[in-house]
PQR file of N, CA, C, O and H, with PARSE charges and radii, in Angstrom:
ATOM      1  N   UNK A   1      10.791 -47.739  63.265 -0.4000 1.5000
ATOM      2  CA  UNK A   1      11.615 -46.547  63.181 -0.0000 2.0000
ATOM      3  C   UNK A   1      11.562 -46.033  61.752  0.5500 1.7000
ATOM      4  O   UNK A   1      11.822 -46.699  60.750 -0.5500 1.4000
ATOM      5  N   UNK A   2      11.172 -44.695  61.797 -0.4000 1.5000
ATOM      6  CA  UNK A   2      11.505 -44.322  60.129 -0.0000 2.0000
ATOM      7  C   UNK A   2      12.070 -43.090  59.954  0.5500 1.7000
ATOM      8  O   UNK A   2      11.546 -41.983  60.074 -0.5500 1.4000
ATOM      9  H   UNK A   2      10.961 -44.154  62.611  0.4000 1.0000
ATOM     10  N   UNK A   3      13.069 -43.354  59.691 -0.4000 1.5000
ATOM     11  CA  UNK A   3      13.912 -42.110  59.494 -0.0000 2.0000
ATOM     12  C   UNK A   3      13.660 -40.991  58.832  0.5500 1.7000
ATOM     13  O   UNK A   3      13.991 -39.892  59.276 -0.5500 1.4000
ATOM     14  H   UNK A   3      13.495 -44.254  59.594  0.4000 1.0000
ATOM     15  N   UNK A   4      12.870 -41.205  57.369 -0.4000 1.5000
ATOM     16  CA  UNK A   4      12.128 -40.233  56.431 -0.0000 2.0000
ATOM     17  C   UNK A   4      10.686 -41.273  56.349  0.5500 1.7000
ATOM     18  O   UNK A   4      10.394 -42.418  56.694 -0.5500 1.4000
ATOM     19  H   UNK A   4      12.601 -42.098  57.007  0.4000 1.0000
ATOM     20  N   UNK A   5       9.911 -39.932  55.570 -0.4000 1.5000
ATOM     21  CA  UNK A   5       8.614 -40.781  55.597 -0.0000 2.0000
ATOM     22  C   UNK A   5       8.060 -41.073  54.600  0.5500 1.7000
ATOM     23  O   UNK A   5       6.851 -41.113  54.370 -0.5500 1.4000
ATOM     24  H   UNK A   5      10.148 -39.002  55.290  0.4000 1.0000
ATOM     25  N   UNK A   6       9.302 -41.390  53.666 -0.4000 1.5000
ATOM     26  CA  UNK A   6       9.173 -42.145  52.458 -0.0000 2.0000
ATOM     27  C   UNK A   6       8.740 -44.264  52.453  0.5500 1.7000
ATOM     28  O   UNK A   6       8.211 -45.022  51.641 -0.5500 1.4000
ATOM     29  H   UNK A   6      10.283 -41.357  53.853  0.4000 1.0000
ATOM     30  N   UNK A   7       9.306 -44.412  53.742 -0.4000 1.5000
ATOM     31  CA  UNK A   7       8.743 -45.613  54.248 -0.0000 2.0000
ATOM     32  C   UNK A   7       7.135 -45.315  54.473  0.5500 1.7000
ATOM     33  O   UNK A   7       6.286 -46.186  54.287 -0.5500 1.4000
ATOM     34  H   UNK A   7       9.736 -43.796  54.403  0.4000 1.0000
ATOM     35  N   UNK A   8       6.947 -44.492  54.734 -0.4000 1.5000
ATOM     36  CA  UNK A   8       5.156 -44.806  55.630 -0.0000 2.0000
ATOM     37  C   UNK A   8       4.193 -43.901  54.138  0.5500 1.7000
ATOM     38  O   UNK A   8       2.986 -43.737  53.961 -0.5500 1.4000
ATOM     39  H   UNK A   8       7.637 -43.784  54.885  0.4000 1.0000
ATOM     40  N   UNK A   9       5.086 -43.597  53.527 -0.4000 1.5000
ATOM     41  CA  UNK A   9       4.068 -43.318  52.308 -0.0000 2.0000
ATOM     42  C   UNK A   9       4.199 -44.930  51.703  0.5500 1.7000
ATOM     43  O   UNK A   9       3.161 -45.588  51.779 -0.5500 1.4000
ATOM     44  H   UNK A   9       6.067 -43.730  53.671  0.4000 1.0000
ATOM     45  N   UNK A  10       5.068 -45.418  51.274 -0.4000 1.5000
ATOM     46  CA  UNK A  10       5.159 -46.872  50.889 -0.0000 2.0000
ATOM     47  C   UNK A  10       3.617 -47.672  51.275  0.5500 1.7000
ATOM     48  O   UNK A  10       2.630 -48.027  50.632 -0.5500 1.4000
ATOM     49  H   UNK A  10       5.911 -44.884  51.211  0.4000 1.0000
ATOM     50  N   UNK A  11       4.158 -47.723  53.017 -0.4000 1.5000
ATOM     51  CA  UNK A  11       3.161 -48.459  53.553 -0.0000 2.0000
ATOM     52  C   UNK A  11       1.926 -47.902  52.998  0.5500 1.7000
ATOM     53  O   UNK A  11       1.375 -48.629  52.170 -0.5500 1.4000
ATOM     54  H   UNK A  11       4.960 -47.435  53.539  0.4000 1.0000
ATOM     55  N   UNK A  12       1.455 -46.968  53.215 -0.4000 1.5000
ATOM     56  CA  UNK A  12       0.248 -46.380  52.549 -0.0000 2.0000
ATOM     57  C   UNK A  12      -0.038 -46.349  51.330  0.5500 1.7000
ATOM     58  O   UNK A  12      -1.194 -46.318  50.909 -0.5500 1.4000
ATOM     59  H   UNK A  12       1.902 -46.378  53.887  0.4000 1.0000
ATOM     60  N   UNK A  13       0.789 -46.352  50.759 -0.4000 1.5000
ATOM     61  CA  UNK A  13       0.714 -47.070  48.843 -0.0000 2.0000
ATOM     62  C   UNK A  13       0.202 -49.009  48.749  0.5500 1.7000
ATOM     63  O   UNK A  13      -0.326 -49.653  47.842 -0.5500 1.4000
ATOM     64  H   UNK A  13       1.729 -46.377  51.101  0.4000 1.0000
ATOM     65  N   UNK A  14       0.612 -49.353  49.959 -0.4000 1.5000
ATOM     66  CA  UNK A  14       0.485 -50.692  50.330 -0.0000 2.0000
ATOM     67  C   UNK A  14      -1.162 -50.674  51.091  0.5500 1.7000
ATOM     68  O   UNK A  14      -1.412 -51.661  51.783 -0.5500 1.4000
ATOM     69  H   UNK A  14       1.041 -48.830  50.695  0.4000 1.0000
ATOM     70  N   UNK A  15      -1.985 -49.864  51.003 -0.4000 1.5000
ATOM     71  CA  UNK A  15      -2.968 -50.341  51.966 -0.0000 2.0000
ATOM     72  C   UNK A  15      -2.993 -50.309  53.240  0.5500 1.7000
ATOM     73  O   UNK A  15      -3.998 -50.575  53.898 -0.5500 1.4000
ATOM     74  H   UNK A  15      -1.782 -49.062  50.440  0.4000 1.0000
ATOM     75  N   UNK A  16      -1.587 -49.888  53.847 -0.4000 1.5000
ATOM     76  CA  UNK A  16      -1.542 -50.536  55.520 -0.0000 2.0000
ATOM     77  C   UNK A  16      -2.048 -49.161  56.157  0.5500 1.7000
ATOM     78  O   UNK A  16      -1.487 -48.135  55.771 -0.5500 1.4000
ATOM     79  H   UNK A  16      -0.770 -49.672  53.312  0.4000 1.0000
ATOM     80  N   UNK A  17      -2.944 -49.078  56.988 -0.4000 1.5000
ATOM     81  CA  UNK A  17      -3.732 -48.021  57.782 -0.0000 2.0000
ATOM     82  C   UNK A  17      -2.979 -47.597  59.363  0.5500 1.7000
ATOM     83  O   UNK A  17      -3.205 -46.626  60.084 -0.5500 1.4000
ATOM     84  H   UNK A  17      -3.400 -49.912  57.301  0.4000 1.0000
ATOM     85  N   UNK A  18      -2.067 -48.684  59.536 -0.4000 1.5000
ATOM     86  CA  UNK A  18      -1.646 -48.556  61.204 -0.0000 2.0000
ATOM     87  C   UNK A  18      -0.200 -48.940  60.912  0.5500 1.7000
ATOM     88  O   UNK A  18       0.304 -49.840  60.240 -0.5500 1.4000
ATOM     89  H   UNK A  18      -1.883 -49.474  58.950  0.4000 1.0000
ATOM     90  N   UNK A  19       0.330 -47.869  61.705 -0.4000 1.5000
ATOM     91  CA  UNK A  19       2.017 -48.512  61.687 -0.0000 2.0000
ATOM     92  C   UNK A  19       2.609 -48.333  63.580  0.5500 1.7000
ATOM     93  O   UNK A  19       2.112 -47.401  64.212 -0.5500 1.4000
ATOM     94  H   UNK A  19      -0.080 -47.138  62.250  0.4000 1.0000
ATOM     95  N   UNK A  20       3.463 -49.112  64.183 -0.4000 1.5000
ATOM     96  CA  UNK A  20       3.548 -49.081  65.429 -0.0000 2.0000
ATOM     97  C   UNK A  20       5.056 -48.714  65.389  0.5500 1.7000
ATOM     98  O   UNK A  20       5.699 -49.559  64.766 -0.5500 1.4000
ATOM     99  H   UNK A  20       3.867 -49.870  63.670  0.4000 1.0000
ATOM    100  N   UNK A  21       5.796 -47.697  65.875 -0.4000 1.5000
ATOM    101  CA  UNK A  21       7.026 -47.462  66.077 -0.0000 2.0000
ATOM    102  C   UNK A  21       7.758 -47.275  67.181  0.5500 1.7000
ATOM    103  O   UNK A  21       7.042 -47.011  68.148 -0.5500 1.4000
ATOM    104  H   UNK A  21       5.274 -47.010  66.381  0.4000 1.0000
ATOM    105  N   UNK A  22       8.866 -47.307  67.411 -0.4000 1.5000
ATOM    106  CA  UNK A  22       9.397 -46.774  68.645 -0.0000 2.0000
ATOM    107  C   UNK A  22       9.674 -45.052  68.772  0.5500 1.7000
ATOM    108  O   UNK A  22       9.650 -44.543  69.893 -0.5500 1.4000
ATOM    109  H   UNK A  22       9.447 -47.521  66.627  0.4000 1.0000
ATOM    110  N   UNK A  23       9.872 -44.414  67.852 -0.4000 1.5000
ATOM    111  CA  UNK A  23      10.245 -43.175  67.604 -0.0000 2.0000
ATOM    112  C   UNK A  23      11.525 -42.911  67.674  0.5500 1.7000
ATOM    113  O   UNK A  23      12.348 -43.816  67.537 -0.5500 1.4000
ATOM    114  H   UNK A  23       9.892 -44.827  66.941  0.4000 1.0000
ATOM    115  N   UNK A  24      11.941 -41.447  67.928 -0.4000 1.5000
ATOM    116  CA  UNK A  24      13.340 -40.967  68.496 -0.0000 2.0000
ATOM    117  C   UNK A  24      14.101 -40.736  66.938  0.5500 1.7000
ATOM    118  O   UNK A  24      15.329 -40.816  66.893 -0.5500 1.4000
ATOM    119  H   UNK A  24      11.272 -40.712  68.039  0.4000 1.0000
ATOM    120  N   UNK A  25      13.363 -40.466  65.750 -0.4000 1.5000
ATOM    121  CA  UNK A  25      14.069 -40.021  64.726 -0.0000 2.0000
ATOM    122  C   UNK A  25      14.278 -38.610  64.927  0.5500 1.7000
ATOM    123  O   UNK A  25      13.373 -38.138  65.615 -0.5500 1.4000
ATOM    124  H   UNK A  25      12.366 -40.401  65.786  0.4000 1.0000
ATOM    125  N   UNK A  26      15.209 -37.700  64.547 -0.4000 1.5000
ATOM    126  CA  UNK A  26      14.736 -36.397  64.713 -0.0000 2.0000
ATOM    127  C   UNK A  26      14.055 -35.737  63.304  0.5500 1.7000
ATOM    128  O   UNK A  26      14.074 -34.579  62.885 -0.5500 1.4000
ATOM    129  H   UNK A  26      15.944 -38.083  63.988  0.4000 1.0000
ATOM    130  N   UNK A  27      13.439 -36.989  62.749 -0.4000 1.5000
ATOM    131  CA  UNK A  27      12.357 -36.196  61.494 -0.0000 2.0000
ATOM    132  C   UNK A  27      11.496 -37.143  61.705  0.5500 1.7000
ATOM    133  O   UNK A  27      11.071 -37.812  60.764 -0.5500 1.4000
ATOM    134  H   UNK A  27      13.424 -37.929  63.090  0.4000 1.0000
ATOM    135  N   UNK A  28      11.070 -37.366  63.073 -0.4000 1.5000
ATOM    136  CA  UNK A  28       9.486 -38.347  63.288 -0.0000 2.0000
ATOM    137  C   UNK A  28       8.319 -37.240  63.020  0.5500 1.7000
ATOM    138  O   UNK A  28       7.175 -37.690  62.970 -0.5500 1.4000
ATOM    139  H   UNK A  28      11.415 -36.822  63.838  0.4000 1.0000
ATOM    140  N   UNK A  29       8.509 -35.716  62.827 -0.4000 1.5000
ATOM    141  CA  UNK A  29       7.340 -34.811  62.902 -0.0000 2.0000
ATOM    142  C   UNK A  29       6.936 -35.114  60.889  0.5500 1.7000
ATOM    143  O   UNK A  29       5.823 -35.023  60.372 -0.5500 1.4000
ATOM    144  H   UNK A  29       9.438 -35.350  62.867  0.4000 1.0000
ATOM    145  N   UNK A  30       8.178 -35.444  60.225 -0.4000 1.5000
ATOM    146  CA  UNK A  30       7.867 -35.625  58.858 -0.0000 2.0000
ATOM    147  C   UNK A  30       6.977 -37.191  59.123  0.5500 1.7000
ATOM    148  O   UNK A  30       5.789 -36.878  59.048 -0.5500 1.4000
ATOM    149  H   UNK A  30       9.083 -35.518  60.644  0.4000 1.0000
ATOM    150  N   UNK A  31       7.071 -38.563  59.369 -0.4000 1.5000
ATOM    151  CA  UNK A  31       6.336 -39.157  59.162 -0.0000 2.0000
ATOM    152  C   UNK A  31       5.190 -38.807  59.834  0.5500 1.7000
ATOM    153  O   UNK A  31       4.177 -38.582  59.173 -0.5500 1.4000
ATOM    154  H   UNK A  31       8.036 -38.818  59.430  0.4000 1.0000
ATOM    155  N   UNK A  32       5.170 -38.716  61.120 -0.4000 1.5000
ATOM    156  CA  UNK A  32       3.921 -38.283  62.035 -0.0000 2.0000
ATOM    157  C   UNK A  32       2.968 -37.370  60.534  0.5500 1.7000
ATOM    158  O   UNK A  32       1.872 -37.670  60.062 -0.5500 1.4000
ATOM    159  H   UNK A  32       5.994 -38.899  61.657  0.4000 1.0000
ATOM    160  N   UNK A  33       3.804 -36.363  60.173 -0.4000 1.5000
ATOM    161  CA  UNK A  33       2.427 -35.538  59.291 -0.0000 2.0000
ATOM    162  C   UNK A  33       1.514 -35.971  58.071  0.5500 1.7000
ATOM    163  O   UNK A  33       0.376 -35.733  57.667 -0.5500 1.4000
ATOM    164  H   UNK A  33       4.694 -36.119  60.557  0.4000 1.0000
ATOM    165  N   UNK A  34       2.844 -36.895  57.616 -0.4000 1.5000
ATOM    166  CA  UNK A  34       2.328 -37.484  56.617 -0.0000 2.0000
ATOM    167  C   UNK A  34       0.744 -38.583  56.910  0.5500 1.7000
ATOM    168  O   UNK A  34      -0.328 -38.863  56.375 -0.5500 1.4000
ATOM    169  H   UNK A  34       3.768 -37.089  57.944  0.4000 1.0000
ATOM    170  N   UNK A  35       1.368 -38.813  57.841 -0.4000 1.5000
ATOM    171  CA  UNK A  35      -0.012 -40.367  58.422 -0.0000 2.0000
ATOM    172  C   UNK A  35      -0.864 -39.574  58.824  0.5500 1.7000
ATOM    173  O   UNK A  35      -1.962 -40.122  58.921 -0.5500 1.4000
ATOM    174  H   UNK A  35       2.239 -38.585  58.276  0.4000 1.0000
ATOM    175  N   UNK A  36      -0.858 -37.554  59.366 -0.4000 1.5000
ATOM    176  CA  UNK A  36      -2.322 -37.119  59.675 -0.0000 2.0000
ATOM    177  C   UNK A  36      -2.406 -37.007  58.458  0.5500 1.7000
ATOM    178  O   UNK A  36      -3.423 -37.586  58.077 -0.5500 1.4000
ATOM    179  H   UNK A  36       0.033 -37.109  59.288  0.4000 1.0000
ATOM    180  N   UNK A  37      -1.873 -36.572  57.671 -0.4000 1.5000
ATOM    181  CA  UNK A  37      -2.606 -36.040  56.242 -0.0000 2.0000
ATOM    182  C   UNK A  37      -3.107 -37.304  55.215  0.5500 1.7000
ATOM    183  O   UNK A  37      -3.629 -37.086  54.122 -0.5500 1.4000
ATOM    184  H   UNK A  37      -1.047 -36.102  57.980  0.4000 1.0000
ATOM    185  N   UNK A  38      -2.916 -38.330  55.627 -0.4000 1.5000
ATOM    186  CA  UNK A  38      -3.266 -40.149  55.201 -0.0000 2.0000
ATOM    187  C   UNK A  38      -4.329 -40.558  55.822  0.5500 1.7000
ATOM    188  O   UNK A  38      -5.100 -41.250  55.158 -0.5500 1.4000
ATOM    189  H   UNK A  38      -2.491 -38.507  56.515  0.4000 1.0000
ATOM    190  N   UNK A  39      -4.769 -40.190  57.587 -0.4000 1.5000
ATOM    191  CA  UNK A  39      -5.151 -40.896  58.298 -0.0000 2.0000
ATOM    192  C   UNK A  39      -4.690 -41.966  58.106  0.5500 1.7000
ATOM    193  O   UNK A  39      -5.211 -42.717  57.281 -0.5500 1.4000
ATOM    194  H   UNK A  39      -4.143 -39.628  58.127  0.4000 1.0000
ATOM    195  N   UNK A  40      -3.349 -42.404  58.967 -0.4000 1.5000
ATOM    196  CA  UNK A  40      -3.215 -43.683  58.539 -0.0000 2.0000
ATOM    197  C   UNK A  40      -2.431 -43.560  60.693  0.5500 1.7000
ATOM    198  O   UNK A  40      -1.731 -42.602  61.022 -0.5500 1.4000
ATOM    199  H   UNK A  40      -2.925 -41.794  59.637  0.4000 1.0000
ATOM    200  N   UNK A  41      -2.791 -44.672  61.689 -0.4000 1.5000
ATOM    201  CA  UNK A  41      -3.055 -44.487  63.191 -0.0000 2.0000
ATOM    202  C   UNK A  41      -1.099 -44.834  63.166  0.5500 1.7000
ATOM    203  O   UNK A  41      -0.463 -45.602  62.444 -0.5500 1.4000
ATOM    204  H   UNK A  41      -3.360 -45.450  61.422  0.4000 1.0000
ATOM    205  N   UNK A  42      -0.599 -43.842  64.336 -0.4000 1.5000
ATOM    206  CA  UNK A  42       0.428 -44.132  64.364 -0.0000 2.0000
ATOM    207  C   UNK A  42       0.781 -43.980  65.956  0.5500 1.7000
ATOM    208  O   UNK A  42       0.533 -43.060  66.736 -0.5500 1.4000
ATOM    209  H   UNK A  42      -1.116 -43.218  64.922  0.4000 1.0000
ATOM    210  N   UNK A  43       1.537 -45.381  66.165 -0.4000 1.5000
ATOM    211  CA  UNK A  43       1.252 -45.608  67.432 -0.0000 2.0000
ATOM    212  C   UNK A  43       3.169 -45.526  67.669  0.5500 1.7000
ATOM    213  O   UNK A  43       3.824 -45.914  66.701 -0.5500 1.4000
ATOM    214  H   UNK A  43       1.739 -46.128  65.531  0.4000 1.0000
ATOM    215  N   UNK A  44       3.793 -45.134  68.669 -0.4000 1.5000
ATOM    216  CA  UNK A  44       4.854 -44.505  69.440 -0.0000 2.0000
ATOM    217  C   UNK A  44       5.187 -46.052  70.537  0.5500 1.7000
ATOM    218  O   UNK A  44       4.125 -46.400  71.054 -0.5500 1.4000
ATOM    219  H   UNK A  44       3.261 -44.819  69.455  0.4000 1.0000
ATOM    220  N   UNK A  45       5.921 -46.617  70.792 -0.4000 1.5000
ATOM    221  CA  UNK A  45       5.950 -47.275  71.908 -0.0000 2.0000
ATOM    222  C   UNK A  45       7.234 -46.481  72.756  0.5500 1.7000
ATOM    223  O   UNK A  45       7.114 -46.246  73.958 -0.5500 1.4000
ATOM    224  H   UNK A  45       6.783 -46.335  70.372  0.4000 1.0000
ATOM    225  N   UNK A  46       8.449 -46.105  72.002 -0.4000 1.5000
ATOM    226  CA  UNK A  46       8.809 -45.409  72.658 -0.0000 2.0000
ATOM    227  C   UNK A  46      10.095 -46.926  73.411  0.5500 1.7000
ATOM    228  O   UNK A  46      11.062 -46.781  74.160 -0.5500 1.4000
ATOM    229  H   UNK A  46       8.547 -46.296  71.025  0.4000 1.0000
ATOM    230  N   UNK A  47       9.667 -47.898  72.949 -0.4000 1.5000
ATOM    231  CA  UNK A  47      10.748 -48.747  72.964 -0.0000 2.0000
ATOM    232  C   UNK A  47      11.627 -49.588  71.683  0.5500 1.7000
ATOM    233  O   UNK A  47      10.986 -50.196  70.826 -0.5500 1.4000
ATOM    234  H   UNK A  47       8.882 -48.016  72.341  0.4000 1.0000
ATOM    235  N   UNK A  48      12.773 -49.561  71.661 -0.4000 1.5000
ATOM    236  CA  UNK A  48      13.640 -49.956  70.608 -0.0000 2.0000
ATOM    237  C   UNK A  48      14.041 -51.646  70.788  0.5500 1.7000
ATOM    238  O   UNK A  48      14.441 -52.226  71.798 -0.5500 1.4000
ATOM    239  H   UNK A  48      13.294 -49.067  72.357  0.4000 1.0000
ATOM    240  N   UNK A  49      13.801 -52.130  69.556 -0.4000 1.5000
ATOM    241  CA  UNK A  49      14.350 -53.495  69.495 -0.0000 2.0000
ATOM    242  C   UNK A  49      15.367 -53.656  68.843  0.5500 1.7000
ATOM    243  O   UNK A  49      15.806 -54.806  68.886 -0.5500 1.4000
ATOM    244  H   UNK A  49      13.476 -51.659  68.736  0.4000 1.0000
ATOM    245  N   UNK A  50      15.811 -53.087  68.367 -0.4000 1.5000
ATOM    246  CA  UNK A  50      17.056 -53.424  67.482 -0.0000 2.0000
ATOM    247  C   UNK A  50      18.304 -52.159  68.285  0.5500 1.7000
ATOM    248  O   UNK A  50      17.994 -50.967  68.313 -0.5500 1.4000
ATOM    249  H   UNK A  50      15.454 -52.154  68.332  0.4000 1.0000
ATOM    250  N   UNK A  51      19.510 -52.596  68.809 -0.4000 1.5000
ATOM    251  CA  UNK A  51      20.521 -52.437  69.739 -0.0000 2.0000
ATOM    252  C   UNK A  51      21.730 -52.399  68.798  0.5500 1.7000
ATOM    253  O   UNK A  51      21.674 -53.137  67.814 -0.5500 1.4000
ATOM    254  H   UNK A  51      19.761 -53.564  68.786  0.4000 1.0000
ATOM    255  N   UNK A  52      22.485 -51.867  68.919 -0.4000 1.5000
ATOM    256  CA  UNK A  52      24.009 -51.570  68.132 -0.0000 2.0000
ATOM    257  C   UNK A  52      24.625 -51.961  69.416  0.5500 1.7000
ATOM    258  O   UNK A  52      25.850 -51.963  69.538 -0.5500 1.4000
ATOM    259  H   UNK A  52      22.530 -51.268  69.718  0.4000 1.0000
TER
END
């Protein structure tokens, strides 16, 4: 989950090319753009593990 896509620039400062999320932020179109403009593969499962 990333709320801003100050996490997935991180990761990408880190080397990491693939990140797997569940989605459902309502600023997933900010990380989503960032990883096209990175190429860096971003995969949606669309299921949540962590429950309140």
């Amino acid at each position: 989950f990333f709320p801003f896509a100050d996490s997935v620039e991180i990761a990408d400062k880190a080397g990491i090319t693939a990140v797997i999320q569940p989605g459902g932020s309502v600023r997933d179109q900010d990380s989503i753009d960032y990883c096209n403009e990175h190429k860096i593969a971003m995969v949606f499962t669309g299921i949540r593990h962590f429950k309140h």
